[in-house]
Backbone as JSON Lines, residues from 0, in Angstrom:
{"i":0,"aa":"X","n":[78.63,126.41,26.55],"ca":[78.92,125.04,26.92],"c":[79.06,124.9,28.44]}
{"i":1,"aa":"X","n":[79.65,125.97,29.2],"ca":[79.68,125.84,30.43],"c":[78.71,125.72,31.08]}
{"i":2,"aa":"X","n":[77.57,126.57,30.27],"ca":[76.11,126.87,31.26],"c":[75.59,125.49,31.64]}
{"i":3,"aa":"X","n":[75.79,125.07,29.6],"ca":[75.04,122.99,29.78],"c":[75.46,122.52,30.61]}
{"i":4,"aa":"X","n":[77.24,122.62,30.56],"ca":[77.72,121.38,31.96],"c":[77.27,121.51,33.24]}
{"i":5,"aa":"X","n":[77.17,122.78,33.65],"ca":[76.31,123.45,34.6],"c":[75.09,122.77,35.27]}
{"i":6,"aa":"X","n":[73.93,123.11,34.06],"ca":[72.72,122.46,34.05],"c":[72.7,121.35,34.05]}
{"i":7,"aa":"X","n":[73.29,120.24,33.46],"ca":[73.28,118.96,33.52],"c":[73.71,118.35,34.9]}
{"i":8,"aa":"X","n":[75.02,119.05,35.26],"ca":[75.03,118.79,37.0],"c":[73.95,118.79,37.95]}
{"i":9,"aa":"X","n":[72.99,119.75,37.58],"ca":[72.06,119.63,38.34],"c":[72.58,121.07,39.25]}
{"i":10,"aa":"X","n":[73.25,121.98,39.29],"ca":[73.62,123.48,39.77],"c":[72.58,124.05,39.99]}
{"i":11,"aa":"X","n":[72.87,124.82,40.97],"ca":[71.49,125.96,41.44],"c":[71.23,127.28,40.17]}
{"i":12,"aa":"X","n":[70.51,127.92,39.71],"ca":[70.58,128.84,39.11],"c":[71.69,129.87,39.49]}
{"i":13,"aa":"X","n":[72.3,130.24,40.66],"ca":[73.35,131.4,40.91],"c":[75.16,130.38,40.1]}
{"i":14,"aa":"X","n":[74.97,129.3,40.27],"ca":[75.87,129.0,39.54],"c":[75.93,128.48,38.26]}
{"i":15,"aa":"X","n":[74.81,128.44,37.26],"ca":[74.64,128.27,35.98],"c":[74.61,130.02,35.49]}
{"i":16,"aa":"X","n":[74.01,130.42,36.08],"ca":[74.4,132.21,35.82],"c":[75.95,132.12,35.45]}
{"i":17,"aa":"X","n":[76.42,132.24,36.95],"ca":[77.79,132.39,36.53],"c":[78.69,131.27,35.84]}
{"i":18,"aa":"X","n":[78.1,130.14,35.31],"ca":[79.12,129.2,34.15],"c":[79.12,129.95,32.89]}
{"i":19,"aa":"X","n":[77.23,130.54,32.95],"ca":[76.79,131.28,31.59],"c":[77.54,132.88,31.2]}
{"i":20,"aa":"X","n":[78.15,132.98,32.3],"ca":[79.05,134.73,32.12],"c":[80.18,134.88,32.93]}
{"i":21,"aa":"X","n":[81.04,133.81,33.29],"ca":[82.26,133.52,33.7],"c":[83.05,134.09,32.61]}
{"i":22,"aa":"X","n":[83.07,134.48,31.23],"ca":[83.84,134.76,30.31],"c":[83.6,136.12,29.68]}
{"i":23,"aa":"X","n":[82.61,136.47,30.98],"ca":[82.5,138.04,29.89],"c":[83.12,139.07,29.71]}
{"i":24,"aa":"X","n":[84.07,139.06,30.78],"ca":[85.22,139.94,30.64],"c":[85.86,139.96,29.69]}
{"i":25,"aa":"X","n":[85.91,138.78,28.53],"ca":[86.96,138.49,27.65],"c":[85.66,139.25,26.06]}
{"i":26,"aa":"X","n":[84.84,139.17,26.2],"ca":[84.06,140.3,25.55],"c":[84.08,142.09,26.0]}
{"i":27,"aa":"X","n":[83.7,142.24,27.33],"ca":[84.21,143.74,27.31],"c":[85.15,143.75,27.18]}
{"i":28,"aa":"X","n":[86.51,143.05,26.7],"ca":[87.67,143.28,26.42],"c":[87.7,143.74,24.91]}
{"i":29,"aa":"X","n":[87.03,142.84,23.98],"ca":[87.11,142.24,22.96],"c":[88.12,141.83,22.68]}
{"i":30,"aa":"X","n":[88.64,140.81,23.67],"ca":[89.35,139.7,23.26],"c":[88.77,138.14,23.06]}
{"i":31,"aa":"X","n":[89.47,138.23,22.43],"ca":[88.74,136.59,21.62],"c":[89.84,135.75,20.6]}
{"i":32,"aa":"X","n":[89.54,134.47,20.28],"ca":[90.66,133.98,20.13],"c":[90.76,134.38,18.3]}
{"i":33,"aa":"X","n":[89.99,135.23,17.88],"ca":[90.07,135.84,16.01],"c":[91.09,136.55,16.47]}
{"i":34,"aa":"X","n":[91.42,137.27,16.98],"ca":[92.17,138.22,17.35],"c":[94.07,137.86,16.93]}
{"i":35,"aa":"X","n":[94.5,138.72,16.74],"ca":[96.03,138.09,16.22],"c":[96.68,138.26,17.9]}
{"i":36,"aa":"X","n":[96.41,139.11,18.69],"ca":[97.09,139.25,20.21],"c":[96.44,138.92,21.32]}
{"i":37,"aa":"X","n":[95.3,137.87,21.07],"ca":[94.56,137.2,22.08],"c":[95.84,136.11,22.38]}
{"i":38,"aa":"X","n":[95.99,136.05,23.6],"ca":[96.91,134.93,24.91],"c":[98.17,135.5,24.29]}
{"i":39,"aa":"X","n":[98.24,136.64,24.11],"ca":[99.97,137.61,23.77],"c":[100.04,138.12,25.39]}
{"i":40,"aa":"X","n":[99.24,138.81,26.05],"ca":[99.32,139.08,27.41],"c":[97.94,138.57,28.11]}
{"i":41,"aa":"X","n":[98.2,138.39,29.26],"ca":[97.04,138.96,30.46],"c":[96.35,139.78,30.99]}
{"i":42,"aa":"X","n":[94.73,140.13,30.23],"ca":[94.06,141.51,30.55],"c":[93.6,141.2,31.45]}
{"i":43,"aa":"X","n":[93.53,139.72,32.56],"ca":[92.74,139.75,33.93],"c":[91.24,139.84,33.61]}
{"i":44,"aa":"X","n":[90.26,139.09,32.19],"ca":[89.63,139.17,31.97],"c":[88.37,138.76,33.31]}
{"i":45,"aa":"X","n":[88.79,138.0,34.09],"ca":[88.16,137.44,34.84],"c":[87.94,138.5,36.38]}
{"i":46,"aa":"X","n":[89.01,139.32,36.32],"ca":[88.88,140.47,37.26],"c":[87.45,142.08,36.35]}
{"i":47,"aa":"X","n":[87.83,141.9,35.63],"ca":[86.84,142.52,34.18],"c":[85.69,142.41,34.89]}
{"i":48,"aa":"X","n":[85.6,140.91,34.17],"ca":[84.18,140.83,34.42],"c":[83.35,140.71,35.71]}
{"i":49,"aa":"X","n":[84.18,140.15,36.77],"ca":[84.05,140.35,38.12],"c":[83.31,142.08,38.51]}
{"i":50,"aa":"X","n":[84.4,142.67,37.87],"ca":[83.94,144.44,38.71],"c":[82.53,144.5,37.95]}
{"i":51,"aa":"X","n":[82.32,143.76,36.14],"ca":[81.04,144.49,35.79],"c":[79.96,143.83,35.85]}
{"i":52,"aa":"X","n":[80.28,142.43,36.86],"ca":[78.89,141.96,37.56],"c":[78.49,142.82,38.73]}
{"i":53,"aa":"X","n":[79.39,142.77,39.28],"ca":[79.73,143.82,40.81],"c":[78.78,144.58,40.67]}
{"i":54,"aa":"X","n":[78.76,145.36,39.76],"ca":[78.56,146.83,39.44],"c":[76.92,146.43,38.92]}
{"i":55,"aa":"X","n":[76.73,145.25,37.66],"ca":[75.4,145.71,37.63],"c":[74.43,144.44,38.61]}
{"i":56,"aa":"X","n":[75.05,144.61,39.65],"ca":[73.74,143.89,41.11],"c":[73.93,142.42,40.74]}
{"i":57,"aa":"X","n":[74.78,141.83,40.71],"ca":[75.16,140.29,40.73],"c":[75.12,139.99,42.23]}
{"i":58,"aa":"X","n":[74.7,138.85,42.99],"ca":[75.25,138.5,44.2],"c":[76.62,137.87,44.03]}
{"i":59,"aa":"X","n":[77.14,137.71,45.13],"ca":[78.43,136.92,45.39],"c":[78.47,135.53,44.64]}
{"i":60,"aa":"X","n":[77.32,134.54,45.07],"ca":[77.46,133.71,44.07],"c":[77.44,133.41,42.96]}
{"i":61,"aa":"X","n":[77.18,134.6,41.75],"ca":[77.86,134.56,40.53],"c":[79.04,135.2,40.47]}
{"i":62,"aa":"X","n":[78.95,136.64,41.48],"ca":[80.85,136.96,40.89],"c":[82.19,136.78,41.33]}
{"i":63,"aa":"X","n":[82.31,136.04,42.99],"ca":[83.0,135.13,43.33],"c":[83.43,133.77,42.27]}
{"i":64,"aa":"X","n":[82.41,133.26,41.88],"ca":[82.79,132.15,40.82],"c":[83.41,132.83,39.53]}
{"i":65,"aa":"X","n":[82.74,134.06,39.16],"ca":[83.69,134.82,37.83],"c":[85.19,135.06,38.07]}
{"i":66,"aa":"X","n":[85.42,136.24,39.33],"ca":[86.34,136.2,39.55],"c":[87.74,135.06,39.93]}
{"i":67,"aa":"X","n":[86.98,133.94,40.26],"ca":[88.16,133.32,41.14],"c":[87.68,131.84,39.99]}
{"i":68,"aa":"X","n":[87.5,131.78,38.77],"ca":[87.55,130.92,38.1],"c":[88.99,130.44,37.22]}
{"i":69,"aa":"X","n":[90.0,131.68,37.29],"ca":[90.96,131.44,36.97],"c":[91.79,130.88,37.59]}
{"i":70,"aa":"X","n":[91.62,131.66,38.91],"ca":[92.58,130.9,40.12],"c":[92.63,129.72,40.37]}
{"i":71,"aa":"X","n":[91.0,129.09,39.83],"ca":[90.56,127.58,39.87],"c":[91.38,126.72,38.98]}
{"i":72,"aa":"X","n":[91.53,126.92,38.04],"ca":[92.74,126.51,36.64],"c":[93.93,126.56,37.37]}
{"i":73,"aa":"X","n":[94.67,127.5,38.28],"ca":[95.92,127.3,38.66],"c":[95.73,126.05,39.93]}
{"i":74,"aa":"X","n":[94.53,126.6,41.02],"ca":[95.01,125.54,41.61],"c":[94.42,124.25,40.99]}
{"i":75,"aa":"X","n":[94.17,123.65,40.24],"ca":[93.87,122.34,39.86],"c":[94.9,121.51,39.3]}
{"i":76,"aa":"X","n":[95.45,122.7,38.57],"ca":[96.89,122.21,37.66],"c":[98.16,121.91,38.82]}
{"i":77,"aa":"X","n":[98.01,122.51,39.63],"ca":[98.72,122.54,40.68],"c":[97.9,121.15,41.54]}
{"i":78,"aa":"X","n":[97.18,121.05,42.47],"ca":[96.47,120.18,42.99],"c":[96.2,118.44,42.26]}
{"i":79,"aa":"X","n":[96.49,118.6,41.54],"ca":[96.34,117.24,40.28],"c":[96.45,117.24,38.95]}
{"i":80,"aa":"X","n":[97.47,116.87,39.12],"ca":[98.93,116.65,38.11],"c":[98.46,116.2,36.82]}
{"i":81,"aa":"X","n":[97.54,115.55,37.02],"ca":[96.73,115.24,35.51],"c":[95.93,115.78,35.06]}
{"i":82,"aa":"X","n":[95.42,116.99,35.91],"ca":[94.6,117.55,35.28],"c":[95.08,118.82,34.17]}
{"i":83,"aa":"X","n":[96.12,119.6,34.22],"ca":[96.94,119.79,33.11],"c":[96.47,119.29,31.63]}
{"i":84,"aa":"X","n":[97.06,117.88,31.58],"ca":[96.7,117.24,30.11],"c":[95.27,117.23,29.93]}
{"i":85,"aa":"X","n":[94.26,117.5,30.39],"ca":[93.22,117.77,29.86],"c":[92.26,119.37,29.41]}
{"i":86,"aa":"X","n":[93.82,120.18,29.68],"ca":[93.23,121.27,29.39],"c":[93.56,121.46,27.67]}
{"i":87,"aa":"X","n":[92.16,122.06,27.47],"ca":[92.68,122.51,25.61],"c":[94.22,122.94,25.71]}
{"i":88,"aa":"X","n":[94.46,122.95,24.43],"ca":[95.89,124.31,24.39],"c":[96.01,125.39,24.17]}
{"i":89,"aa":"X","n":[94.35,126.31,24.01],"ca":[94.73,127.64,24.54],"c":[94.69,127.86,25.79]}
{"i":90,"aa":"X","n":[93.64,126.83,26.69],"ca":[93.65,127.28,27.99],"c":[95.28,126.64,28.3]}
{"i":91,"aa":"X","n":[95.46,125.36,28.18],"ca":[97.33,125.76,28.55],"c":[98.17,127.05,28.46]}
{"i":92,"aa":"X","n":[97.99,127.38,26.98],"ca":[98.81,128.39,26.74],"c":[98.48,129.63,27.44]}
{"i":93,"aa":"X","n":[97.05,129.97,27.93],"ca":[97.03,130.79,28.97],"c":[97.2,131.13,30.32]}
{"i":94,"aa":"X","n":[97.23,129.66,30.69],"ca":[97.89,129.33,32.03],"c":[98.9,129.71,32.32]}
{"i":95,"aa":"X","n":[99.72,129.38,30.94],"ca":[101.07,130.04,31.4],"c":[101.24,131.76,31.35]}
{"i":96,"aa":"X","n":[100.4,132.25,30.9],"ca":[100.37,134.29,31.22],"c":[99.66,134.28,31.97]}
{"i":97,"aa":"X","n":[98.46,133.76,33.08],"ca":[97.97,133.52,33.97],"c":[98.69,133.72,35.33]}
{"i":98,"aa":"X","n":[100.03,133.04,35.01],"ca":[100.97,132.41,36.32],"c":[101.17,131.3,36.77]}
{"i":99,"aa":"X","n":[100.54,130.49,36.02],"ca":[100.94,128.98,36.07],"c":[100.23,128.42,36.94]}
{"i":100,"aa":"X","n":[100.82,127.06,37.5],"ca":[100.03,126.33,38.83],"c":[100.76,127.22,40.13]}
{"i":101,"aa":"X","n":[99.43,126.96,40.97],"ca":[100.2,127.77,42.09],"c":[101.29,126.95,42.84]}
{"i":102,"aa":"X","n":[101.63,127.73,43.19],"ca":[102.89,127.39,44.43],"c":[102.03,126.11,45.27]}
{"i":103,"aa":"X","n":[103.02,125.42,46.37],"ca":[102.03,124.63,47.23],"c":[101.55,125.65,48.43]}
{"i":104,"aa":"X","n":[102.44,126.78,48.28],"ca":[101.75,127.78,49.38],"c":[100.62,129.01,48.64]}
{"i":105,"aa":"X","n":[100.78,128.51,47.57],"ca":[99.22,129.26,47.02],"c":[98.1,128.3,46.89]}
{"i":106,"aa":"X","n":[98.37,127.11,46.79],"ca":[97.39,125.84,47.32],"c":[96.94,125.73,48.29]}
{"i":107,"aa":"X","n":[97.4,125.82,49.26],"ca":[97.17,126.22,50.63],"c":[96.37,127.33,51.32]}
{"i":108,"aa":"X","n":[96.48,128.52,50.59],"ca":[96.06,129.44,50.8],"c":[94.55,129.55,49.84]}
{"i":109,"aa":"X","n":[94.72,128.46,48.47],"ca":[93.39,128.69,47.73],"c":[92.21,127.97,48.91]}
{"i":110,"aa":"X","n":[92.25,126.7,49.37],"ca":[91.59,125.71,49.65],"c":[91.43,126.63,51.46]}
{"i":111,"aa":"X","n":[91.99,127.7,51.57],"ca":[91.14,128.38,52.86],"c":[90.54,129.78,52.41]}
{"i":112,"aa":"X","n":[90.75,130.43,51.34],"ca":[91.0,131.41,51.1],"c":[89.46,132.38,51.2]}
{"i":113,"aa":"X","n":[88.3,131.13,50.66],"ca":[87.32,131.55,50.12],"c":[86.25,130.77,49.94]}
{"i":114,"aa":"X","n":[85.02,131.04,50.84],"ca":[83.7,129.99,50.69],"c":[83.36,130.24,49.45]}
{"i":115,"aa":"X","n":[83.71,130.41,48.41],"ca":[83.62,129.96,47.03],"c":[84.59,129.22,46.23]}
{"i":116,"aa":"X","n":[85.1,128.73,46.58],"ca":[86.73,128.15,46.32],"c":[85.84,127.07,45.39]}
{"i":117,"aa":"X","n":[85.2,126.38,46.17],"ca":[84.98,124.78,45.53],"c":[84.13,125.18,44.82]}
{"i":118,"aa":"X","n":[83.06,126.1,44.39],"ca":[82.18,125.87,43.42],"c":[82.97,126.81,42.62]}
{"i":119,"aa":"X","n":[83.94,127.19,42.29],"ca":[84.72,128.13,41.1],"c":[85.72,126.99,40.61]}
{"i":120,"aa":"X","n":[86.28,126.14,41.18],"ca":[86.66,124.9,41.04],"c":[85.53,123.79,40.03]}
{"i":121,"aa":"X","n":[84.34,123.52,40.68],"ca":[83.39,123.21,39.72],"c":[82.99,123.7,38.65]}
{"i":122,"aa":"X","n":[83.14,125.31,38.69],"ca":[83.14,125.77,37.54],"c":[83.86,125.13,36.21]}
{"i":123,"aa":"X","n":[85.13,125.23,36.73],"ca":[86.13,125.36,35.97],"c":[86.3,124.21,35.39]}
{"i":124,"aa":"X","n":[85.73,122.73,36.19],"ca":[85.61,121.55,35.45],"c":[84.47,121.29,34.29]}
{"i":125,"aa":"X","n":[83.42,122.01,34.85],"ca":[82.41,122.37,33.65],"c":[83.32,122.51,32.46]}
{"i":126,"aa":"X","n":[84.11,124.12,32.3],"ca":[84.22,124.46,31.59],"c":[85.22,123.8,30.15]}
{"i":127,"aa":"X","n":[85.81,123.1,31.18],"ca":[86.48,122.22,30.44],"c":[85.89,120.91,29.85]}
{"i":128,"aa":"X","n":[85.08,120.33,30.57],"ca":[84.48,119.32,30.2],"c":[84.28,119.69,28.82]}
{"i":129,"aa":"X","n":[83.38,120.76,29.17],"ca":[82.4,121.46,27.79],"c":[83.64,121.92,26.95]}
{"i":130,"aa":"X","n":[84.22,122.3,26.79],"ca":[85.18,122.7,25.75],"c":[85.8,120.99,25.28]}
{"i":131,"aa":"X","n":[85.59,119.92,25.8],"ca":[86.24,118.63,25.4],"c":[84.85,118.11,24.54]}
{"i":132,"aa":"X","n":[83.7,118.1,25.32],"ca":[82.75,117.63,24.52],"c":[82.54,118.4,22.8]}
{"i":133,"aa":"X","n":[82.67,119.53,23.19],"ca":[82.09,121.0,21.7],"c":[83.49,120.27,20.99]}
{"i":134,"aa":"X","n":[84.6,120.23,21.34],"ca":[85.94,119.65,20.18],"c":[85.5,117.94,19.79]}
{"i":135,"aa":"X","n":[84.96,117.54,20.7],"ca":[84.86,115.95,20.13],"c":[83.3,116.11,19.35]}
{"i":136,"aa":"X","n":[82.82,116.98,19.12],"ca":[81.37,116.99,18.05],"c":[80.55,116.26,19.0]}
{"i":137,"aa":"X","n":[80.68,116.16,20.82],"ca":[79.72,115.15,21.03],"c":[78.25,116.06,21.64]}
{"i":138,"aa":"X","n":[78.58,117.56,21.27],"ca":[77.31,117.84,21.92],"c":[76.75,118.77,20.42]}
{"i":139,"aa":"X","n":[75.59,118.83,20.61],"ca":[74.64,119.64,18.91],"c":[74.35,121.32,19.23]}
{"i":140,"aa":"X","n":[74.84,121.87,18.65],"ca":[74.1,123.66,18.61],"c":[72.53,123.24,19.77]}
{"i":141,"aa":"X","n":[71.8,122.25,19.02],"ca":[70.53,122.24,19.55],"c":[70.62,122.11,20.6]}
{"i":142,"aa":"X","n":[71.5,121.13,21.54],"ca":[71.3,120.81,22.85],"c":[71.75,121.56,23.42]}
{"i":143,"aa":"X","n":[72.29,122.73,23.28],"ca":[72.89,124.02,24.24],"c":[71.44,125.04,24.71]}
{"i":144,"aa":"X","n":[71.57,125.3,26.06],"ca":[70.77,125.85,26.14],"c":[70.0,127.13,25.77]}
{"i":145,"aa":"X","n":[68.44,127.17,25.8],"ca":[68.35,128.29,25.05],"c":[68.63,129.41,25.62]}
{"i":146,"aa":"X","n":[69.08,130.92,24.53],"ca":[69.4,132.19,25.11],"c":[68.24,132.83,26.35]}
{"i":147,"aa":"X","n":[66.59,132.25,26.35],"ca":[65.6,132.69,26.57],"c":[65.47,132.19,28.07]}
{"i":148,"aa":"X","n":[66.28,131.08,28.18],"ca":[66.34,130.01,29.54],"c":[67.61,130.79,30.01]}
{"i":149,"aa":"X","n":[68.36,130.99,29.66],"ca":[69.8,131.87,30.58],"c":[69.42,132.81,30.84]}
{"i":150,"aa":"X","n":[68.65,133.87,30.32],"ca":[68.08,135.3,30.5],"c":[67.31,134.83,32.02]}
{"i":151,"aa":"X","n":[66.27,134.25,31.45],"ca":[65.29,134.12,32.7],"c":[65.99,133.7,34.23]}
{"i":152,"aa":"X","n":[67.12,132.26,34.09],"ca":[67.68,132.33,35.45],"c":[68.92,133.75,35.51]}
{"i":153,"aa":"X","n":[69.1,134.51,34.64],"ca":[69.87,135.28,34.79],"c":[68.77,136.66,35.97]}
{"i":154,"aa":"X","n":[68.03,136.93,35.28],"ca":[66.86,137.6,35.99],"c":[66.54,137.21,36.78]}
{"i":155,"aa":"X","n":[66.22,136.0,37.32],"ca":[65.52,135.19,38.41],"c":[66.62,135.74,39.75]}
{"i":156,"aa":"X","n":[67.72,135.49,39.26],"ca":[68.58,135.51,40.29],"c":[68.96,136.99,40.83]}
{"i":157,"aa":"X","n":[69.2,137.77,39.56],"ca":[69.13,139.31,40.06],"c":[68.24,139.9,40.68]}
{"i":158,"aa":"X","n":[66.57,139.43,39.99],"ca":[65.43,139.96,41.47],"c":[65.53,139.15,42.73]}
{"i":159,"aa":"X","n":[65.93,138.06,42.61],"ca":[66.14,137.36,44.17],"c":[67.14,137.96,45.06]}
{"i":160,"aa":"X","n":[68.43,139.12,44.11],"ca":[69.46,139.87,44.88],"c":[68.71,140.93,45.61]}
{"i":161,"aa":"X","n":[67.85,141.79,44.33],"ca":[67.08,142.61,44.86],"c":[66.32,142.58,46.19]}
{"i":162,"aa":"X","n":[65.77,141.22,46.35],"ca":[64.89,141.2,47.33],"c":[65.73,141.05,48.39]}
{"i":163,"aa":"X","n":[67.18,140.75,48.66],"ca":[67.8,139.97,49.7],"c":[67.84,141.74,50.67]}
């Protein structure tokens, strides 16, 4: 769902990559929400998956947005007060083993911290969007994109690392 909200924005391929595998850490975890001790603690899924883009030749602009997509959830919740009530309630309930909204001096520090700040921020509204649309039945299995179209900008973007 993230990838669609992604694509529908109109996103470059390095950031529909990473809407499309912002969560994969929570698979090499195998955590998932079947699980009876999924949101019991914080495995830092998003640090996870960060090291195992790292590792297999991701550029910065997919694993900057992996990594710092959580941080995006704190500062938003923090940054606008309403944005809170529109998070599902597992992502609430993970927010809070997360660490909550940041401080106003971790606000401060997000919004200089990192020339990826704002598109991990965009991420993160994707992701939610898409998790509001998939609960309200307003989007179809069909209209998600295909596995064959994520592969290809997934590839596209890794030989374009290659070449850099």
């Amino acid at each position: 769902m993230t990838a669609l909200m992604a694509m529908r924005s109109g996103a470059l391929p390095p950031a529909v990559v990473a809407a499309f595998l912002h969560d994969i850490g929570h698979l090499l975890l195998d955590e998932h929400a079947g699980r009876d001790d999924f949101l019991l603690t914080d495995k830092r899924h998003e640090e996870v998956g960060y090291r195992f883009l790292c590792r297999s030749g991701f550029p910065a602009e997919v694993t900057e947005l992996v990594r710092l997509h959580v941080e995006a959830k704190r500062y938003l919740c923090a940054a606008e007060p309403s944005y809170y009530a529109g998070l599902s309630s597992a992502s609430q309930q993970s927010l809070a083993l997360q660490g909550g909204p940041l401080s106003p001096e971790g606000v401060a520090r997000w919004t200089a911290a990192s020339p990826h700040a704002a598109a991990a921020g965009e991420l993160r509204r994707w992701e939610d969007a898409g998790k509001r649309l998939w609960a309200e039945g307003a989007v179809a299995a069909g209209e998600l994109p295909a596995v064959e179209a994520l592969l290809e900008a997934t590839r596209s973007v890794l030989l374009r690392q290659g070449a850099a």
